[in-house]
HTML snippet that shows the backbone in 3Dmol.js (N, CA, C, O; Angstrom):
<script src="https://3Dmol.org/build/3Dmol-min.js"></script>
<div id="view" style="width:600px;height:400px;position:relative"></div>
<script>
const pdb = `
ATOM      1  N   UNK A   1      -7.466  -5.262   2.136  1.00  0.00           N
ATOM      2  CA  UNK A   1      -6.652  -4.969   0.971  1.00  0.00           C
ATOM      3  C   UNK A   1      -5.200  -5.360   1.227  1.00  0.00           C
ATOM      4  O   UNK A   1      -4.405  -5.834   0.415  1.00  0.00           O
ATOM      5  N   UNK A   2      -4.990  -5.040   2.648  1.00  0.00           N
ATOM      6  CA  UNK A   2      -3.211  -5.741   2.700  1.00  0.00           C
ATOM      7  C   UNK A   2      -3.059  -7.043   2.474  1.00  0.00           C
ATOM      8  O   UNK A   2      -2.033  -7.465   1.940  1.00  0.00           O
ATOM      9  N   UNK A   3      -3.986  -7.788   2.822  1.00  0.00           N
ATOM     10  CA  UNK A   3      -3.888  -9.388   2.930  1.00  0.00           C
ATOM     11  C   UNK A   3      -3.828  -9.887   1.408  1.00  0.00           C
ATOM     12  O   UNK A   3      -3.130 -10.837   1.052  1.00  0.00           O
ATOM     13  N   UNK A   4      -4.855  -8.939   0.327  1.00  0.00           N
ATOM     14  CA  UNK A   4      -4.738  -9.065  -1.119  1.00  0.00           C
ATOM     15  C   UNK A   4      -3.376  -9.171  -1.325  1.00  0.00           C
ATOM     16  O   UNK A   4      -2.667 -10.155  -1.539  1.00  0.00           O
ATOM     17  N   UNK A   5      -3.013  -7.448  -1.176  1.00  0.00           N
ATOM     18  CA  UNK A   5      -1.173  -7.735  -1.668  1.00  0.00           C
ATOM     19  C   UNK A   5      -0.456  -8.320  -0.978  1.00  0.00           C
ATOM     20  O   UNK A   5       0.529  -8.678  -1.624  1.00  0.00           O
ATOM     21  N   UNK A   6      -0.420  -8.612  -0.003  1.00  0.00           N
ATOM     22  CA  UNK A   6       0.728  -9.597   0.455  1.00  0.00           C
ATOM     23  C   UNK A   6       0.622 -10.777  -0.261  1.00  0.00           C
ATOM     24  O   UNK A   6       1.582 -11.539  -0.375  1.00  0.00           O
ATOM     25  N   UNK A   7      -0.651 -11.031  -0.838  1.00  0.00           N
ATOM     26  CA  UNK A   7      -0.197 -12.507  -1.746  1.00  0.00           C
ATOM     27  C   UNK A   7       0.129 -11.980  -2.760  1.00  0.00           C
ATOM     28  O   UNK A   7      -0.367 -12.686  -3.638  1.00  0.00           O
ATOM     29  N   UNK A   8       0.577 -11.297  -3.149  1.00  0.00           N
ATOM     30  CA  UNK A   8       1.002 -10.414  -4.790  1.00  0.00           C
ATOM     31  C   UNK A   8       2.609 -11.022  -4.894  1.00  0.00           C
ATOM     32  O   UNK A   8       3.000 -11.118  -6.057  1.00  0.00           O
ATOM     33  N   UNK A   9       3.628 -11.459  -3.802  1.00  0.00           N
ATOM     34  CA  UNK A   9       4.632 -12.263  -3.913  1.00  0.00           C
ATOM     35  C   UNK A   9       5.730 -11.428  -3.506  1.00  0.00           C
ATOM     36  O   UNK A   9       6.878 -11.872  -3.515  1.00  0.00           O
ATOM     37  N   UNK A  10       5.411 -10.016  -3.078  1.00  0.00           N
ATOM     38  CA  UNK A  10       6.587  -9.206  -2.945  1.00  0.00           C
ATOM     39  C   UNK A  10       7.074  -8.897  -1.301  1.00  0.00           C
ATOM     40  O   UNK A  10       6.307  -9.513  -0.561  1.00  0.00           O
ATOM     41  N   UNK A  11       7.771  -8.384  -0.776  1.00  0.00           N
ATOM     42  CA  UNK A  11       8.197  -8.451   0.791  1.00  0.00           C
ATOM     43  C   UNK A  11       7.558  -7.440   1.170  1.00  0.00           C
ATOM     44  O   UNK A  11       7.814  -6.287   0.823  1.00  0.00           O
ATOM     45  N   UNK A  12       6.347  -7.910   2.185  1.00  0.00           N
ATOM     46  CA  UNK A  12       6.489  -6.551   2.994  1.00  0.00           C
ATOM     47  C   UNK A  12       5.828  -6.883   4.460  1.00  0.00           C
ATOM     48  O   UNK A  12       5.572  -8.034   4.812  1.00  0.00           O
ATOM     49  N   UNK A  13       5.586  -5.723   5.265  1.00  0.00           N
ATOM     50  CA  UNK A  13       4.947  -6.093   6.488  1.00  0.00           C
ATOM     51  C   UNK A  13       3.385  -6.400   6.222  1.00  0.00           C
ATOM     52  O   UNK A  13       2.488  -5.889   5.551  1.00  0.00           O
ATOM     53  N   UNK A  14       3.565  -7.806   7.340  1.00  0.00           N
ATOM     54  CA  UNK A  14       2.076  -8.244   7.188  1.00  0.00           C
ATOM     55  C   UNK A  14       0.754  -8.091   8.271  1.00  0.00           C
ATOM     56  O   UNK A  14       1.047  -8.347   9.439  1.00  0.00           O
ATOM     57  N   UNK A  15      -0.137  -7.847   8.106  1.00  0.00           N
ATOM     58  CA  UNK A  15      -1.089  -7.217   9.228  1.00  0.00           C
ATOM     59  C   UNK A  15      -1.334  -8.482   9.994  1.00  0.00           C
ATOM     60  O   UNK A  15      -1.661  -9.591   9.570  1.00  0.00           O
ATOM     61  N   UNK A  16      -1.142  -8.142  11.004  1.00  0.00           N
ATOM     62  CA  UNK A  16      -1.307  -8.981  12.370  1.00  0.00           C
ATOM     63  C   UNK A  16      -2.686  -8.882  12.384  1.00  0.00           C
ATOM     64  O   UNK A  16      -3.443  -9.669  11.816  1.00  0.00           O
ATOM     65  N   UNK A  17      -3.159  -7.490  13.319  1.00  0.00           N
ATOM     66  CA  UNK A  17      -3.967  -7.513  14.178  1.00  0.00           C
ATOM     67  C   UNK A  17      -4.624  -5.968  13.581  1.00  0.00           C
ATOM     68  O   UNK A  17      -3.957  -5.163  12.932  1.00  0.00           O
ATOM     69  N   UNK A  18      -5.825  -5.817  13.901  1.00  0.00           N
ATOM     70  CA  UNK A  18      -6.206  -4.320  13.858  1.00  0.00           C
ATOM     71  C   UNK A  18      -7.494  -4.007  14.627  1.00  0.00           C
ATOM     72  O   UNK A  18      -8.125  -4.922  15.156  1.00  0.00           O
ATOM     73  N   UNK A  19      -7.959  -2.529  14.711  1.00  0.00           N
ATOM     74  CA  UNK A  19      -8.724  -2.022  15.529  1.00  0.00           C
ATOM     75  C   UNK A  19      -9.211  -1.244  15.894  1.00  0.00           C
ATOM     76  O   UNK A  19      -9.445  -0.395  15.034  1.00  0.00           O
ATOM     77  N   UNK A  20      -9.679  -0.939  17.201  1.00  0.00           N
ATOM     78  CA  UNK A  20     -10.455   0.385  17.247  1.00  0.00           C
ATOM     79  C   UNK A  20      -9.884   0.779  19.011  1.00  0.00           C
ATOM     80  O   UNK A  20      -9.832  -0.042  19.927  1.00  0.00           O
ATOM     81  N   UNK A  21      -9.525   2.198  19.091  1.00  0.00           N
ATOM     82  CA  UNK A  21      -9.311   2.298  20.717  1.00  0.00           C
ATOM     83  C   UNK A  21      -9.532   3.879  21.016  1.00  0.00           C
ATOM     84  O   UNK A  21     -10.091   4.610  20.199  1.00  0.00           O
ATOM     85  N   UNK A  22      -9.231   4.159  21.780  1.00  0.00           N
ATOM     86  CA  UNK A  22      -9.613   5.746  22.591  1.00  0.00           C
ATOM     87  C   UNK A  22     -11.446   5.846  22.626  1.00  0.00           C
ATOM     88  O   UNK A  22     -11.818   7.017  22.551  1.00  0.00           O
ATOM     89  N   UNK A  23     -12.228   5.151  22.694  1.00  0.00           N
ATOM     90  CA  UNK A  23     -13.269   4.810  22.661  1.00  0.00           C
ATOM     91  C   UNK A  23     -13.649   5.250  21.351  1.00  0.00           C
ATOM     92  O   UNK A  23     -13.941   6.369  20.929  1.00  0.00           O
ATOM     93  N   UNK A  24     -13.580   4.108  20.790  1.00  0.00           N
ATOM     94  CA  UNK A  24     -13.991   4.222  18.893  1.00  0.00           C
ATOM     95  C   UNK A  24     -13.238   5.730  18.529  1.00  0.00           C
ATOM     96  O   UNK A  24     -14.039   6.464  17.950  1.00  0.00           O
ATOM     97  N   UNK A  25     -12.143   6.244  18.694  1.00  0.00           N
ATOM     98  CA  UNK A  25     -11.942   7.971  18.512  1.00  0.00           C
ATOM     99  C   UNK A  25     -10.987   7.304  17.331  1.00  0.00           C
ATOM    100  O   UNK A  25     -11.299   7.716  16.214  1.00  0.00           O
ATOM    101  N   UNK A  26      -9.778   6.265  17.349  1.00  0.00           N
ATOM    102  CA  UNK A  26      -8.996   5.769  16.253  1.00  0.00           C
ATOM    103  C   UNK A  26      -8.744   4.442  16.030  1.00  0.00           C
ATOM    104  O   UNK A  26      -8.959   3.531  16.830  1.00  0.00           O
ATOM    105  N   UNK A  27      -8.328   4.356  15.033  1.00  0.00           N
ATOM    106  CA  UNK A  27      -7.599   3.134  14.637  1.00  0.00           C
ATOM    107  C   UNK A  27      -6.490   2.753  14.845  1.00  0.00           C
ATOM    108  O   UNK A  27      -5.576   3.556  15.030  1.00  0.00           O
ATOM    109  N   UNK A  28      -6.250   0.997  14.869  1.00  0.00           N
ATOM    110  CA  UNK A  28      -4.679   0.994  15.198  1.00  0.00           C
ATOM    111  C   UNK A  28      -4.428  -0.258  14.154  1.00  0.00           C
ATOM    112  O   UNK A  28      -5.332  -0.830  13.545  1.00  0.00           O
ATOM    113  N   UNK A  29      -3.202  -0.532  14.077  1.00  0.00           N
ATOM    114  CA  UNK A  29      -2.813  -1.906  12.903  1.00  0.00           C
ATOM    115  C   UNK A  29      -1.724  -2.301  13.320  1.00  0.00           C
ATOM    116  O   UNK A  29      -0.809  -1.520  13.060  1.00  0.00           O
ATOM    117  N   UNK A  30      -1.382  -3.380  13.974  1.00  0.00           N
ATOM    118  CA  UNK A  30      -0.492  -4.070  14.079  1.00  0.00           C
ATOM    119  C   UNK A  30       0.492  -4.677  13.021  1.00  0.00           C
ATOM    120  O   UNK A  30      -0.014  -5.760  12.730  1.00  0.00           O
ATOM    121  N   UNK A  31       1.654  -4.517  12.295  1.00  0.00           N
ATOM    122  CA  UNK A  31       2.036  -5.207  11.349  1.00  0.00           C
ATOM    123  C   UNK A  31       3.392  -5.869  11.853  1.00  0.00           C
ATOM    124  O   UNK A  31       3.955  -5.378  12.831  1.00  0.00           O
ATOM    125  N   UNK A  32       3.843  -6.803  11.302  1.00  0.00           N
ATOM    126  CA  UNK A  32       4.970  -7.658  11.229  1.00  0.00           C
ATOM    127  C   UNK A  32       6.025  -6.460  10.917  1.00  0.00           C
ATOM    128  O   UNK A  32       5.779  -5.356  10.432  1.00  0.00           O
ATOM    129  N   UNK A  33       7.592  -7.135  11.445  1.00  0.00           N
ATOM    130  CA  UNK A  33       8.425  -6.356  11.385  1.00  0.00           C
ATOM    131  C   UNK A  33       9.055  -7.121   9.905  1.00  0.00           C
ATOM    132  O   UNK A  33       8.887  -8.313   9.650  1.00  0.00           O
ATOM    133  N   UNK A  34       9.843  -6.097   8.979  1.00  0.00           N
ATOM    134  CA  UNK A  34      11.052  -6.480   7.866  1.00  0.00           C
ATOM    135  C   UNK A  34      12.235  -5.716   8.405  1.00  0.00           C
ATOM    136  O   UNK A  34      12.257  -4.502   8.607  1.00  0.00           O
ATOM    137  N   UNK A  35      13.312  -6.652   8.634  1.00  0.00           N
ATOM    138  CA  UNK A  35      14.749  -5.935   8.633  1.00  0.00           C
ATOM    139  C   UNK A  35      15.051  -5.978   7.741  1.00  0.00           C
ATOM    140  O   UNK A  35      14.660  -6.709   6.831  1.00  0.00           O
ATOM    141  N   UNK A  36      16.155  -4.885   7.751  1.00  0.00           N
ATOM    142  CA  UNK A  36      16.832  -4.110   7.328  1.00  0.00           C
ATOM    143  C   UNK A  36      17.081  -3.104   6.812  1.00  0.00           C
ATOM    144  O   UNK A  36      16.360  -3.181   5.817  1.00  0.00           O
ATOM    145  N   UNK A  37      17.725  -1.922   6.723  1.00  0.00           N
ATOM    146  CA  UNK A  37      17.854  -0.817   6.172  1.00  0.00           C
ATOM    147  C   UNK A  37      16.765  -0.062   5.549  1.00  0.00           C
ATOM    148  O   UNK A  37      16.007  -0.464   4.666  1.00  0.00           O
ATOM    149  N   UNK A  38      16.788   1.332   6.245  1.00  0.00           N
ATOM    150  CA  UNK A  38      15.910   2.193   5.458  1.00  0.00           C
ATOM    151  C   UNK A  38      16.093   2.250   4.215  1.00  0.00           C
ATOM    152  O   UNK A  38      17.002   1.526   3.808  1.00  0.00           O
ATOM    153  N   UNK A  39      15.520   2.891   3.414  1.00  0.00           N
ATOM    154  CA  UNK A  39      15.685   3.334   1.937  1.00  0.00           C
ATOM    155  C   UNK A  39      16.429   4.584   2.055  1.00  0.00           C
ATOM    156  O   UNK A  39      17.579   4.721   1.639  1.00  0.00           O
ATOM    157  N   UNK A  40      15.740   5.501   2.638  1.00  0.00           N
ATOM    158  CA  UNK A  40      16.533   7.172   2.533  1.00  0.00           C
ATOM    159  C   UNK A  40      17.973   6.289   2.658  1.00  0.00           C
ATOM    160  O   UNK A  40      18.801   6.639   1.817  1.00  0.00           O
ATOM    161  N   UNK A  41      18.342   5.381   3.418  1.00  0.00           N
ATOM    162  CA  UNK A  41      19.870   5.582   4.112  1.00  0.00           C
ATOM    163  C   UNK A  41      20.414   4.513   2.900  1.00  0.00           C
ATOM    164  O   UNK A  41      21.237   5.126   2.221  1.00  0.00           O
ATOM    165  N   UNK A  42      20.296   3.608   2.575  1.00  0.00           N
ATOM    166  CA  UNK A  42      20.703   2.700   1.638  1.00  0.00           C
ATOM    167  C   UNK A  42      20.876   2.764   0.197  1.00  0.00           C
ATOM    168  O   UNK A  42      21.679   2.157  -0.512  1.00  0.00           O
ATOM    169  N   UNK A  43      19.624   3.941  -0.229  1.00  0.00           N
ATOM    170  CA  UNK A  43      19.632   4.095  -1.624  1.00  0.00           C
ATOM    171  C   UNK A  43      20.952   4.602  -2.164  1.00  0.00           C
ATOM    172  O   UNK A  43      21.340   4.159  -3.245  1.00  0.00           O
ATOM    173  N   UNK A  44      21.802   5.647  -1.388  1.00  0.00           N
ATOM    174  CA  UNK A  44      22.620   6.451  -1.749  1.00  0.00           C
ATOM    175  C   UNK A  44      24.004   5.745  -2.027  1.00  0.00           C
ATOM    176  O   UNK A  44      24.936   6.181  -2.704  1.00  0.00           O
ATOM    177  N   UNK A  45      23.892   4.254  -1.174  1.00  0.00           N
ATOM    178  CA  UNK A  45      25.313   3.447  -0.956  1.00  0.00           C
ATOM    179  C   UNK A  45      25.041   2.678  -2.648  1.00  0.00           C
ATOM    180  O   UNK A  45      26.007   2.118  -3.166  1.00  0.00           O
ATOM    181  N   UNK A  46      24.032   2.707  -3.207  1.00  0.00           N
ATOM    182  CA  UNK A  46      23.927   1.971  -4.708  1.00  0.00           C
ATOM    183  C   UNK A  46      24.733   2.386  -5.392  1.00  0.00           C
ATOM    184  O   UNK A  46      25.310   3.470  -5.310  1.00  0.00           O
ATOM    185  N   UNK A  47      24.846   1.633  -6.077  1.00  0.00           N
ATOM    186  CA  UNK A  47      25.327   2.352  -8.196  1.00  0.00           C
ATOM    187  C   UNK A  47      24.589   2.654  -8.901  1.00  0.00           C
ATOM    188  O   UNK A  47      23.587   1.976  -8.675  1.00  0.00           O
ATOM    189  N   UNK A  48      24.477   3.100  -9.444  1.00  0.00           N
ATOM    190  CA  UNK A  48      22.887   4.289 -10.311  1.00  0.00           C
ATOM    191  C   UNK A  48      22.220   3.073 -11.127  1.00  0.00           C
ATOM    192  O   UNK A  48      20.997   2.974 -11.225  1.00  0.00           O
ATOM    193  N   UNK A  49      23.051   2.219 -11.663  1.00  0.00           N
ATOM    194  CA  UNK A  49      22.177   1.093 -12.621  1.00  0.00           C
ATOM    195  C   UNK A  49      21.486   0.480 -11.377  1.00  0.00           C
ATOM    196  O   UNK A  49      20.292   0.414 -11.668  1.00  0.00           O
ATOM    197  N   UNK A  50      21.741  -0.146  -9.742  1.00  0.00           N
ATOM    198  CA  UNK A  50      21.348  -0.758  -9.147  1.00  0.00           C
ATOM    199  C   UNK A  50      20.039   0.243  -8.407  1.00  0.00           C
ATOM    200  O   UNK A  50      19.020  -0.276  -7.949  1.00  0.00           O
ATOM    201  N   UNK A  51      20.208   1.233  -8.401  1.00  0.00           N
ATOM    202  CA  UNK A  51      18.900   2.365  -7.966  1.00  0.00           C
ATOM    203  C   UNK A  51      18.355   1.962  -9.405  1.00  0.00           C
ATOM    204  O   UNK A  51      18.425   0.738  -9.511  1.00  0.00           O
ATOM    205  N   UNK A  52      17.958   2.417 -10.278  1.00  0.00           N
ATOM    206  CA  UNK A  52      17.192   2.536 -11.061  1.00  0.00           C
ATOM    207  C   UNK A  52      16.410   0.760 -11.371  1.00  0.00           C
ATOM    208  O   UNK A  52      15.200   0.537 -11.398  1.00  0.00           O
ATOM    209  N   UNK A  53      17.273  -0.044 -11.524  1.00  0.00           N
ATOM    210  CA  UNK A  53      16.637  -1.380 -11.393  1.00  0.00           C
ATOM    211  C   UNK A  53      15.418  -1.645 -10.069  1.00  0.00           C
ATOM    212  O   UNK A  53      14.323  -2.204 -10.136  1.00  0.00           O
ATOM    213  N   UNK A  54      16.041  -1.070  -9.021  1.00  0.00           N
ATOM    214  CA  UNK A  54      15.356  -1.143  -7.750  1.00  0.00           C
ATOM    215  C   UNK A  54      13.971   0.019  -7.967  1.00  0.00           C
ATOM    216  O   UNK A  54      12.899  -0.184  -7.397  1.00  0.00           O
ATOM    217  N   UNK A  55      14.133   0.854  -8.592  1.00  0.00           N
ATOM    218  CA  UNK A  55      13.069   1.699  -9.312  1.00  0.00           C
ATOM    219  C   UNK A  55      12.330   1.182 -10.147  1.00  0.00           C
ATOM    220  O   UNK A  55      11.268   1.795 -10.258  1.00  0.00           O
ATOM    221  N   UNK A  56      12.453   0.108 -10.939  1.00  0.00           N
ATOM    222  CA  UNK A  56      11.774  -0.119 -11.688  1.00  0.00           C
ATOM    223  C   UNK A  56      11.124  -1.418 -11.557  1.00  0.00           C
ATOM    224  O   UNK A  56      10.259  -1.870 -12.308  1.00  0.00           O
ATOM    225  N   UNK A  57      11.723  -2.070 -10.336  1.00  0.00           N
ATOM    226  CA  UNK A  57      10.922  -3.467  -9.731  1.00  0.00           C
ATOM    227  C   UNK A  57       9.539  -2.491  -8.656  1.00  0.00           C
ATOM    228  O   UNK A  57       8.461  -3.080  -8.572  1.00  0.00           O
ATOM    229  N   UNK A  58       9.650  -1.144  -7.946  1.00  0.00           N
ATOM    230  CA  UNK A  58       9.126  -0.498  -6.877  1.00  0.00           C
ATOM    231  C   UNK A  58       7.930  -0.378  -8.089  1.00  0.00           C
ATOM    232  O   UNK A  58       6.814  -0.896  -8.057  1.00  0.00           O
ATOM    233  N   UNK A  59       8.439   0.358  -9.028  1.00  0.00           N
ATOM    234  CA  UNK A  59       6.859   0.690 -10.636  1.00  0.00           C
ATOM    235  C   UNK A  59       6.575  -0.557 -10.323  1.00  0.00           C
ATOM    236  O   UNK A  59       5.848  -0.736  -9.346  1.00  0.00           O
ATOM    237  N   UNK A  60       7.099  -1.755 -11.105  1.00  0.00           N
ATOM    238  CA  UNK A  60       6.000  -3.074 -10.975  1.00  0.00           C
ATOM    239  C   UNK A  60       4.849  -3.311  -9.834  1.00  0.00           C
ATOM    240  O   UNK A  60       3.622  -3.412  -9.851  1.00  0.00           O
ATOM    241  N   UNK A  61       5.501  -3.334  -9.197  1.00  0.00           N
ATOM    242  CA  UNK A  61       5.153  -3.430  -7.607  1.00  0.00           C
ATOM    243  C   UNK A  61       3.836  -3.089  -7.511  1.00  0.00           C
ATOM    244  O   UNK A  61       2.890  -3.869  -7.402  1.00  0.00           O
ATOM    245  N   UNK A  62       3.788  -1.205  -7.580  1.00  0.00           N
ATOM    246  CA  UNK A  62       3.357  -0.387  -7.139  1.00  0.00           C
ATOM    247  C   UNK A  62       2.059  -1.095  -8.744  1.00  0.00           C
ATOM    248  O   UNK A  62       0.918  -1.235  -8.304  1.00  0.00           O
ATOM    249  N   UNK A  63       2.122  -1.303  -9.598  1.00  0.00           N
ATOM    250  CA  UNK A  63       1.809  -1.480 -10.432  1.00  0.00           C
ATOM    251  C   UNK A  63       0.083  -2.709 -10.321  1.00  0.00           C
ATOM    252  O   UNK A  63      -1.127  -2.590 -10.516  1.00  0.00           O
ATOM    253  N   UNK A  64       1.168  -3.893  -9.844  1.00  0.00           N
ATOM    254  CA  UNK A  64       0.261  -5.190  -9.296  1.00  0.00           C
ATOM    255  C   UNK A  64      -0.390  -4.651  -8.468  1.00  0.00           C
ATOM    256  O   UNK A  64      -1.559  -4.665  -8.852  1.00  0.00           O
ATOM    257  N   UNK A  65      -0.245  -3.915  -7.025  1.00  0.00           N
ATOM    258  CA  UNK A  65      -0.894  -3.120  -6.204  1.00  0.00           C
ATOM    259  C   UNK A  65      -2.224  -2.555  -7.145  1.00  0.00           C
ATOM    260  O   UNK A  65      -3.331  -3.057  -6.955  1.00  0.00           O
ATOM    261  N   UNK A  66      -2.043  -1.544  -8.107  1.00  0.00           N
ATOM    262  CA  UNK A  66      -3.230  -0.642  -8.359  1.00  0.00           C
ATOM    263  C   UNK A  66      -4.111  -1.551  -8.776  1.00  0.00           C
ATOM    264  O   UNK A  66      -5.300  -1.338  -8.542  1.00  0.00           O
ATOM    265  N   UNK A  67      -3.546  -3.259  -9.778  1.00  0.00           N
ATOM    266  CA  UNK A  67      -4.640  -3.612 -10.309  1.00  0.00           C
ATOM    267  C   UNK A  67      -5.577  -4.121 -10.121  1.00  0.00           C
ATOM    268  O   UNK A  67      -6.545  -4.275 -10.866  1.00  0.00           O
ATOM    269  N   UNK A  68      -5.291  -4.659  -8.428  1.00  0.00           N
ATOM    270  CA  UNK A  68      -5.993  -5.073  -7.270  1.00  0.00           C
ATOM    271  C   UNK A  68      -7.616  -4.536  -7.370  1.00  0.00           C
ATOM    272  O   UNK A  68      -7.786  -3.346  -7.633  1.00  0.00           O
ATOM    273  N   UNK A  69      -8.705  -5.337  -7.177  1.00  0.00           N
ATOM    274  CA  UNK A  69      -9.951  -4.323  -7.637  1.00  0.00           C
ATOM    275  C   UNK A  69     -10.193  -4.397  -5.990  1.00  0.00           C
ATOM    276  O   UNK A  69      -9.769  -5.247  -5.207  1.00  0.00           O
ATOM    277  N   UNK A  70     -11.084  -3.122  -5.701  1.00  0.00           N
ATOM    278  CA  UNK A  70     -12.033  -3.122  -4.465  1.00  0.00           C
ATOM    279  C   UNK A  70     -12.949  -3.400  -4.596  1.00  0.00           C
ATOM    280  O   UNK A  70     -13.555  -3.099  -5.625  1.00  0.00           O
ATOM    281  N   UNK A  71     -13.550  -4.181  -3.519  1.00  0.00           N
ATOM    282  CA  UNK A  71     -14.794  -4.257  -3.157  1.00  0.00           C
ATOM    283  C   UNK A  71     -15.682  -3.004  -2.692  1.00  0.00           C
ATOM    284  O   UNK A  71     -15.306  -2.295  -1.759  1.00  0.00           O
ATOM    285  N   UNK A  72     -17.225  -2.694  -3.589  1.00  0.00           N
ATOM    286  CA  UNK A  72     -17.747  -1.759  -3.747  1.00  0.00           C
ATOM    287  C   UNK A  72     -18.091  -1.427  -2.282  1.00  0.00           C
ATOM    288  O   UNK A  72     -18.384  -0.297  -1.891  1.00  0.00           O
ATOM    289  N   UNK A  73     -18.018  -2.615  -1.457  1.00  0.00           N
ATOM    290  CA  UNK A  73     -18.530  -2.044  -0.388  1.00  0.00           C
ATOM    291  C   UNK A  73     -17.328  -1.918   1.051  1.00  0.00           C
ATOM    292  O   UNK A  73     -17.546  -1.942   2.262  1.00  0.00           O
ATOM    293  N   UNK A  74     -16.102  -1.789   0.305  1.00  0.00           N
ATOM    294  CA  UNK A  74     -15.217  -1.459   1.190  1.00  0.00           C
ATOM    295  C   UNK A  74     -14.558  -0.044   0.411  1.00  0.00           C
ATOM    296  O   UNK A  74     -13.385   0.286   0.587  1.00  0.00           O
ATOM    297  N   UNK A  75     -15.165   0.447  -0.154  1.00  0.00           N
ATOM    298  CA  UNK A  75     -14.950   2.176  -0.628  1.00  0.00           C
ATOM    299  C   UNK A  75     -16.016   2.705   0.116  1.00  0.00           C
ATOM    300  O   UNK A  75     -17.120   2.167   0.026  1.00  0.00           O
ATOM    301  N   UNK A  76     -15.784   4.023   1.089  1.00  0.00           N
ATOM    302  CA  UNK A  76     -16.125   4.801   1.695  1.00  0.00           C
ATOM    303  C   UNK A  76     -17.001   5.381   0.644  1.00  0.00           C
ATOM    304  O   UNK A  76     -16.864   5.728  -0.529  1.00  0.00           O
ATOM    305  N   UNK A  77     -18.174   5.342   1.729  1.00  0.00           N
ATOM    306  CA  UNK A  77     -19.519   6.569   0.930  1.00  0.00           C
ATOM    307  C   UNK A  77     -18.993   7.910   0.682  1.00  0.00           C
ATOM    308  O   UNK A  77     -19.440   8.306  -0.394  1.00  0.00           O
ATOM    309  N   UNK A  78     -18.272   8.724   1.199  1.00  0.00           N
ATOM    310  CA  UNK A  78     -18.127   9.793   0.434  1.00  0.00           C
ATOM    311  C   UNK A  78     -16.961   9.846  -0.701  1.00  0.00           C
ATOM    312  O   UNK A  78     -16.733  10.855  -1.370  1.00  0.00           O
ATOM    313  N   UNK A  79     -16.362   8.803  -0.804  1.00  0.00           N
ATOM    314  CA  UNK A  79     -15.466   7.993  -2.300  1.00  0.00           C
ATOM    315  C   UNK A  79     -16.362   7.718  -3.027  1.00  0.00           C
ATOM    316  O   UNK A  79     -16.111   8.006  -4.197  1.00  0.00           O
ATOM    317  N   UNK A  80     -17.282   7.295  -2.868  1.00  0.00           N
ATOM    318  CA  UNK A  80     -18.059   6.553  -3.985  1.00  0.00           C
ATOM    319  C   UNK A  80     -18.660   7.778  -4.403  1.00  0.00           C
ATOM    320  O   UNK A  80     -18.902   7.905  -5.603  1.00  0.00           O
ATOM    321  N   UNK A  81     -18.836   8.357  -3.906  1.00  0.00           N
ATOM    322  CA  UNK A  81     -19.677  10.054  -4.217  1.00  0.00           C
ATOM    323  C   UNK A  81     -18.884  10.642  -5.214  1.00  0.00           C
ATOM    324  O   UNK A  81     -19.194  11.048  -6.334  1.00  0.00           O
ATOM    325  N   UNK A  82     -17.739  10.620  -4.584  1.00  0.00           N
ATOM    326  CA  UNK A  82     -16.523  11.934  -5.498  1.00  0.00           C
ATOM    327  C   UNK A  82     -16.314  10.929  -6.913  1.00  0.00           C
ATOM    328  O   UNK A  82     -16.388  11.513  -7.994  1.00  0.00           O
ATOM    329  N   UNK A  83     -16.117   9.792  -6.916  1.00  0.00           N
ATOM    330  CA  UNK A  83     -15.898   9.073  -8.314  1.00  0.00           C
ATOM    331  C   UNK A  83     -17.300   9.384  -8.788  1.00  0.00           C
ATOM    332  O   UNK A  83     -17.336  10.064  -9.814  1.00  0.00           O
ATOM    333  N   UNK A  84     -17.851   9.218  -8.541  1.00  0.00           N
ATOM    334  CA  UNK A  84     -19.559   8.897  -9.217  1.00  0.00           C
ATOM    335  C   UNK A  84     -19.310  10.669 -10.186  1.00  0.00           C
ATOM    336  O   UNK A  84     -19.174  10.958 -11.375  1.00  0.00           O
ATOM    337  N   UNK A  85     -19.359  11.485  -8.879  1.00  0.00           N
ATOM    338  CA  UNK A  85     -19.000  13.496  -9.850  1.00  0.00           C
ATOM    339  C   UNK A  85     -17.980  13.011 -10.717  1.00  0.00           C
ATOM    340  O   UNK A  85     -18.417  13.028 -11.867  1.00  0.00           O
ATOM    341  N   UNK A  86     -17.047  12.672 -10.678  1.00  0.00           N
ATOM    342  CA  UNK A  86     -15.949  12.759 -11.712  1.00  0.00           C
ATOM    343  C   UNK A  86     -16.156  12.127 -12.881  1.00  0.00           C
ATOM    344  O   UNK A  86     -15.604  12.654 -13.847  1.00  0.00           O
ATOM    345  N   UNK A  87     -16.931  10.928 -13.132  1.00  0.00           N
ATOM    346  CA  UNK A  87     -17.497  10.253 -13.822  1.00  0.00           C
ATOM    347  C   UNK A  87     -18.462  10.830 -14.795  1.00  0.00           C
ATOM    348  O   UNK A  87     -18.612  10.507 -15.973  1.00  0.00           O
ATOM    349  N   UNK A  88     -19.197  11.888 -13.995  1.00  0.00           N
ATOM    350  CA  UNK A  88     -20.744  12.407 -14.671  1.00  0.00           C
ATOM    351  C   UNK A  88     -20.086  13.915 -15.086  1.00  0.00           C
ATOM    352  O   UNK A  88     -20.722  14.838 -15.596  1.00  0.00           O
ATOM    353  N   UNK A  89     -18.914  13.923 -14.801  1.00  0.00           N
ATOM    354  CA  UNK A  89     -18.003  15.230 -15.715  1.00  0.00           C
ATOM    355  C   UNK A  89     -17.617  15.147 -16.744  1.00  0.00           C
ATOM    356  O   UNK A  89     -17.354  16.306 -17.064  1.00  0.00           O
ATOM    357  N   UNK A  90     -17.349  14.404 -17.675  1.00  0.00           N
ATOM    358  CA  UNK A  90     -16.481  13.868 -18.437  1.00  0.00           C
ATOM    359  C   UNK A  90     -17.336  13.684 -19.784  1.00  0.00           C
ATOM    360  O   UNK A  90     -16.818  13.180 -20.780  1.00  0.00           O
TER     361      UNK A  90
END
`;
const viewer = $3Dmol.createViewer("view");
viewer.addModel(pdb, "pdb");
viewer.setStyle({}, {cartoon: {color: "spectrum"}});
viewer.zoomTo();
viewer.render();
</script>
């Protein structure tokens, strides 16, 4: 799914490498570094029109992200379970 959005056109860290270690106990993900500045620390140095613009490119964003479809068989069996109940609620 990262490799999806990273072609979506927007900046972010890109997955190197990933895996399995502590004998299969976790996962690990290697990603590319982006400089510069946190958000907590940067947002505050804005002008409120330049936060809110930057808010409303993060919605887009976040936006292209959701419309991304999954593959049925990269949703976890007990996901596919809980949508399937929520579905047969309604």
């Amino acid at each position: 799914m990262m490799r999806k959005c990273s072609g979506l056109g927007f900046k972010m860290s890109e997955p190197i490498s990933f895996g399995v270690c502590n004998r299969d106990q976790n996962v690990y993900i290697l990603l590319t570094w982006i400089e510069g500045e946190d958000l907590e620390f940067a947002l505050p140095k804005l002008k409120k029109d330049v936060q809110y613009a930057l808010g409303r490119e993060a919605g887009c964003i976040l936006k292209s992200i959701h419309s991304l479809k999954v593959p049925d068989d990269q949703i976890p069996t007990h996901t596919k379970i809980q949508k399937k109940r929520k579905q047969l609620q309604k």
